[in-house]
C-alpha positions as CSV (number, residue, x, y, z in Angstrom):
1,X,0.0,0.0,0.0
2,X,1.9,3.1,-1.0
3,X,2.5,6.0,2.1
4,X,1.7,9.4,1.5
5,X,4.8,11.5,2.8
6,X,4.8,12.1,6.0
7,X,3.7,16.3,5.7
8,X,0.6,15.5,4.1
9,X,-2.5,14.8,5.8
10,X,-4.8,13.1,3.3
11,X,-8.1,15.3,5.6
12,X,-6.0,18.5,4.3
13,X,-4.9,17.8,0.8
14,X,-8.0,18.6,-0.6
15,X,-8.8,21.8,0.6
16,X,-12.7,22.4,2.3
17,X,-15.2,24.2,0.4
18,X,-16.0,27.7,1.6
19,X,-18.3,28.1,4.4
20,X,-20.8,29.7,1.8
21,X,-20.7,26.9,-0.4
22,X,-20.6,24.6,2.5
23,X,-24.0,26.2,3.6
24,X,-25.2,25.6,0.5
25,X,-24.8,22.3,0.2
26,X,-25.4,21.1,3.4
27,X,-29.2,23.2,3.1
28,X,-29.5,21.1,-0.2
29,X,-28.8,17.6,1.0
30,X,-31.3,18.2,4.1
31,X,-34.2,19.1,1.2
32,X,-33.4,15.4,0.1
33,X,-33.0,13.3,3.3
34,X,-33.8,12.6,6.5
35,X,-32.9,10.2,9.1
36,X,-33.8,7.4,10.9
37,X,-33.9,9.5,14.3
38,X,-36.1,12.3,13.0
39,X,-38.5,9.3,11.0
40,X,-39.0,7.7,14.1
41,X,-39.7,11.1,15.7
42,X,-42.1,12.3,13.1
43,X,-44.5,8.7,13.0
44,X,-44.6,9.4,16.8
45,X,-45.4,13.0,16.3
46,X,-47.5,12.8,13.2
47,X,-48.1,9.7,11.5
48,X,-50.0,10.9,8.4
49,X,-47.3,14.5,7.6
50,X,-45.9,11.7,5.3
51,X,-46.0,8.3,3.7
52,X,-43.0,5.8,4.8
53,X,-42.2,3.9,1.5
54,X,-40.4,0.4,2.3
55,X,-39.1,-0.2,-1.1
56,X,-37.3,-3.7,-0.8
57,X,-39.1,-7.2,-1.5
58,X,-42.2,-8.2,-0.2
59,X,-40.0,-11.1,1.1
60,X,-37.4,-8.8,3.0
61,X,-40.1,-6.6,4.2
62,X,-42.5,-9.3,6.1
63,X,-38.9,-10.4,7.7
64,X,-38.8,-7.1,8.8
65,X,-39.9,-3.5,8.6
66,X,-40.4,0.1,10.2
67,X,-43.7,0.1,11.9
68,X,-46.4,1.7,9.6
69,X,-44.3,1.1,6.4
70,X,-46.1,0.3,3.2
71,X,-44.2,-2.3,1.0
72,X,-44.2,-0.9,-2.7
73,X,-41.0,-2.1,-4.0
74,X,-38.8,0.2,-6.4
75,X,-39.5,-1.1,-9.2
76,X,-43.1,-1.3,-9.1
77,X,-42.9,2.7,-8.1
78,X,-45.0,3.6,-11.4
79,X,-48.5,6.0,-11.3
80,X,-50.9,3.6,-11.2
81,X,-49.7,2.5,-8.3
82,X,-49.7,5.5,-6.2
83,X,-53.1,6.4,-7.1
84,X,-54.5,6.5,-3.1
85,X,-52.0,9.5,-2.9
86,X,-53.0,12.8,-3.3
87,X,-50.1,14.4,-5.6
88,X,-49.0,16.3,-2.7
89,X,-48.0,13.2,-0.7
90,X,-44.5,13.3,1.0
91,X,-43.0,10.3,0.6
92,X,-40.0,8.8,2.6
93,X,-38.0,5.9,1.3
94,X,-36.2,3.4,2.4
95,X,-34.1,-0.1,1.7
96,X,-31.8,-2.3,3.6
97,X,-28.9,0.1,4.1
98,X,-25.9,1.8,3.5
99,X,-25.0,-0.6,1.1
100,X,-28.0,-0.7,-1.0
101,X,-29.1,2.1,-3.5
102,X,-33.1,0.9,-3.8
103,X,-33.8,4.0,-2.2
104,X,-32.0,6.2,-4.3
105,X,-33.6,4.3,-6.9
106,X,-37.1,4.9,-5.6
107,X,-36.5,8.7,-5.0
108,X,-35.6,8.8,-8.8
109,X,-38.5,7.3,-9.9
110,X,-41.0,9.0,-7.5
111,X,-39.0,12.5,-8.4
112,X,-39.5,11.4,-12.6
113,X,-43.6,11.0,-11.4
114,X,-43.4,14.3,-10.0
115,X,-44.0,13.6,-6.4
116,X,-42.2,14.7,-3.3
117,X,-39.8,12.5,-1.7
118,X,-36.9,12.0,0.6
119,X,-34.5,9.5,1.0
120,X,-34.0,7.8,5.0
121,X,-30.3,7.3,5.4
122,X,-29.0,4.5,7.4
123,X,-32.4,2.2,6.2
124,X,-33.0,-0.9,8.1
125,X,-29.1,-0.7,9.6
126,X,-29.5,2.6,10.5
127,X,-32.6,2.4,12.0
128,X,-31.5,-0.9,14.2
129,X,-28.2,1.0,14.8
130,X,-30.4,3.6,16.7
131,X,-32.2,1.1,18.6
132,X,-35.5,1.4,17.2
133,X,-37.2,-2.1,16.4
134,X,-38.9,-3.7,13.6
135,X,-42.3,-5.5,12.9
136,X,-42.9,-8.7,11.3
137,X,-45.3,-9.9,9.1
């Protein structure tokens, strides 16, 4: 594995964006996700401010899933299938994890259909990471 010299911190050598620029993008990426925490926080607060979009298998999901998920898996995200939504529907997706891009899938084609969404980081890791459990069936 080759060393970088010894002066160079590889956090450094690429120097940070601007704070503007940070602020910018930051802003952005929060328009697009949200997070396993503030999910669990918002079906406890208000279960109905938005629609919580398990888009993995049918299989995966009756192994396990977010209370008061719906299963519509990502690629069966087309209009006909989101019909009992009113267009203004917020949607929130998730898949398995980190390691899985169904979501971002999902978020792509929900965005394409013209309907709100955002993306739950972490997915089903994250949200066992924070503790929270899962339902069967």
């Amino acid at each position: 594995m080759p060393t970088l010299p010894t002066d160079l911190c590889p956090v450094t050598a690429i120097p940070a964006a601007s704070s503007d620029e940070a602020a910018e993008h930051f802003a952005k990426l929060l328009a697009f996700e949200t997070d396993c925490w503030d999910v669990h926080v918002g079906l406890q607060r208000n279960p109905t401010a938005f629609v919580l979009l398990d888009v993995r298998s049918p299989e995966l999901f009756t192994r396990g899933h977010i209370p008061l998920a719906r299963n519509l898996p990502h690629g069966k995200i087309v209009e006909r299938n989101l019909t009992d939504f009113p267009p203004d529907t917020l949607f929130v997706v998730y898949c398995s994890g980190p390691h899985c891009n169904g979501a971002d899938r999902a978020a792509l084609r929900l965005a394409k259909l013209g309907r709100p969404v955002k993306k739950m980081i972490g997915g089903v890791t994250g949200w066992l990471d924070e503790g929270f459990g899962l339902e069967v069936g």
